[in-house]
C-alpha positions as CSV (number, residue, x, y, z in Angstrom):
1,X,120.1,78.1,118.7
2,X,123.0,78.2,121.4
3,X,122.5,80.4,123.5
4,X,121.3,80.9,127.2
5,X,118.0,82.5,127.3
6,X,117.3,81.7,130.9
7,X,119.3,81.1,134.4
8,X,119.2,80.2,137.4
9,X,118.6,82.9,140.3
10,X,118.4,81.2,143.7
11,X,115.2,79.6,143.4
12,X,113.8,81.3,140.5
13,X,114.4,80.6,136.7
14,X,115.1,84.3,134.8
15,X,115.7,85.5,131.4
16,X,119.4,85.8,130.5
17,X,120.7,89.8,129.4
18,X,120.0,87.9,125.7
19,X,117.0,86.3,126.5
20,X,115.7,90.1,127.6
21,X,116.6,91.6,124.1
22,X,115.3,88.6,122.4
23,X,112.3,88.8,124.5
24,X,112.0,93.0,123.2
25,X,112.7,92.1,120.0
26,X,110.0,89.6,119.4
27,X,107.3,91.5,121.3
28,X,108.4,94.1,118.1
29,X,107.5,91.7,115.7
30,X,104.5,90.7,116.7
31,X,103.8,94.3,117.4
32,X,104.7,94.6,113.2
33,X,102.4,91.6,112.1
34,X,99.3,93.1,113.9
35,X,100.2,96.5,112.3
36,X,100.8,94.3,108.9
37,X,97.4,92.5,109.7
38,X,96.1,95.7,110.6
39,X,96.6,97.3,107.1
40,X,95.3,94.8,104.9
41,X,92.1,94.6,106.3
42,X,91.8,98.2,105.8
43,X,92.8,98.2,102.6
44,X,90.1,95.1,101.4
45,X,87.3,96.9,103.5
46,X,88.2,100.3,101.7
47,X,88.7,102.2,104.8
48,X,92.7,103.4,103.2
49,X,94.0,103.7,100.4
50,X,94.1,106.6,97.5
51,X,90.9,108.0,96.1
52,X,91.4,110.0,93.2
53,X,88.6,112.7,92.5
54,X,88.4,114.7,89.3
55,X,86.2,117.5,88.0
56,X,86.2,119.6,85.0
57,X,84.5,122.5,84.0
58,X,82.8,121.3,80.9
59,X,79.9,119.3,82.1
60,X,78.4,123.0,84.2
61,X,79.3,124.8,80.1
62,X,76.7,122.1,78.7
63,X,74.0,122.2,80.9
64,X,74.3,126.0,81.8
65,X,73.8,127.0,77.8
């Protein structure tokens, strides 16, 4: 890509100032595609999502008369 991501340090090979950021910022997306991963399970297993209960008095008139 063109940039420096690591140099040299006396005997040792260390990230650049970029390569430190880049480094953060791809621990953040794979931090976001577990989350993503995460979610859809959950949703095809049921366990989120909206559940939408309703009730009406009519049914307890009928069977109360």
């Amino acid at each position: 890509m063109g940039v420096q991501l690591f140099q040299q340090q006396g005997r040792d090979v260390v990230l650049t100032e970029f390569g430190v950021t880049l480094a953060e910022k791809a621990q953040n997306l794979i931090a976001l595609e577990q989350h993503i991963e995460t979610f859809i399970a959950d949703y095809r297993l049921a366990r989120t999502g909206n559940l939408h209960i309703v009730a009406t008095f009519l049914p307890a008139n009928f069977f109360n008369s």
